[in-house]
C-alpha positions in Angstrom: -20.7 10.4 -18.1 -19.7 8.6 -14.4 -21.7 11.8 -12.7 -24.9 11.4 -15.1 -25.0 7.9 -14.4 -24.3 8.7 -10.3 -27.5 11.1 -10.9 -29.7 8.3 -12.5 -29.0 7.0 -9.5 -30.4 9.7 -7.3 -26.7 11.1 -6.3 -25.5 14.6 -6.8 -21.7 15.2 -6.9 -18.8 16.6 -8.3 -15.8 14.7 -9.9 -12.0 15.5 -11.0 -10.4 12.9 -13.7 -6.6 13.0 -13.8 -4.7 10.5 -15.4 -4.2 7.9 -12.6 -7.4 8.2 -10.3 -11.0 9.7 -10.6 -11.7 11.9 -7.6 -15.6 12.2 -7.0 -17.3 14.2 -4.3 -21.2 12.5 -4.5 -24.0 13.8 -2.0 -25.9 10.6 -1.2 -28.3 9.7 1.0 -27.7 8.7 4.9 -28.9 5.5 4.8 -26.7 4.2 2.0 -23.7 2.4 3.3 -20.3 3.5 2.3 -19.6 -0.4 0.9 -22.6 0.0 -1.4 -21.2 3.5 -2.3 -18.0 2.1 -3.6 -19.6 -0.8 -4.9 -22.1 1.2 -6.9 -19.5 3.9 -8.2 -17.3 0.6 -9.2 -20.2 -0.5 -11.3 -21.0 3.0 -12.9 -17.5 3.5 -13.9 -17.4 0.2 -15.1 -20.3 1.0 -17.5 -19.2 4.0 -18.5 -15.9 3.2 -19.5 -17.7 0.1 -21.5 -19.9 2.2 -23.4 -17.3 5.1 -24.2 -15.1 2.1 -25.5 -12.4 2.4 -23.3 -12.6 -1.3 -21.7 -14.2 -4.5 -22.6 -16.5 -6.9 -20.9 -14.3 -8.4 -18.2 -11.2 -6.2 -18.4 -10.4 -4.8 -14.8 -11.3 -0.7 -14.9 -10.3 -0.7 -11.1 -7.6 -1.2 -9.0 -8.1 -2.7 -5.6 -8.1 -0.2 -3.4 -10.0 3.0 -2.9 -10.4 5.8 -0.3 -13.8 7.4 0.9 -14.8 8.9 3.8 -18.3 10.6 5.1 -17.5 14.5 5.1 -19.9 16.7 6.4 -20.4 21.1 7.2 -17.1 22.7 5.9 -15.5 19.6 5.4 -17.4 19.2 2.1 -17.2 22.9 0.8 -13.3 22.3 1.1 -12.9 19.7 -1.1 -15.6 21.1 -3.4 -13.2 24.1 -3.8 -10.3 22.3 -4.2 -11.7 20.2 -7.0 -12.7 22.9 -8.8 -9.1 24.9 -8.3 -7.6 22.0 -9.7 -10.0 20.9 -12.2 -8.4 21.6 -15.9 -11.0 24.6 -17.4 
């Protein structure tokens, strides 16, 4: 559900959920700071986990802190192979 809503948005990607975190590998355009990226995801998952029942209005779905860096070339197939290595079939 988080990546359909990422693609409403106009963003492509890939995504792991494991029991702790959400690992999400999102092709999004260059002009699209990394502070609205993480604000945006925040928000999506936010929704999603509202609609699927999993949280209501005003309970926290994140912790504080994130990760996310800009990858580019090789850097992106990489991590797209490991998420799908480790991604549960």
């Amino acid at each position: 559900m988080l990546l359909e809503e990422c693609e409403r948005v106009g963003w492509r990607g890939e995504a792991l959920v494991r029991p702790d975190r959400v690992h999400l590998l999102l092709e999004i355009p260059a002009n699209v700071h990394r502070d609205q990226v993480i604000r945006t995801v925040r928000d999506l998952a936010a929704t999603v986990a509202r609609r699927a029942g999993v949280t209501r209005t005003g309970q926290r779905v994140w912790e504080e802190s994130c990760w996310c860096s800009v990858l580019n070339g090789p850097a992106v197939e990489a991590v797209r192979q490991w998420l799908r290595r480790v991604s549960p079939h």
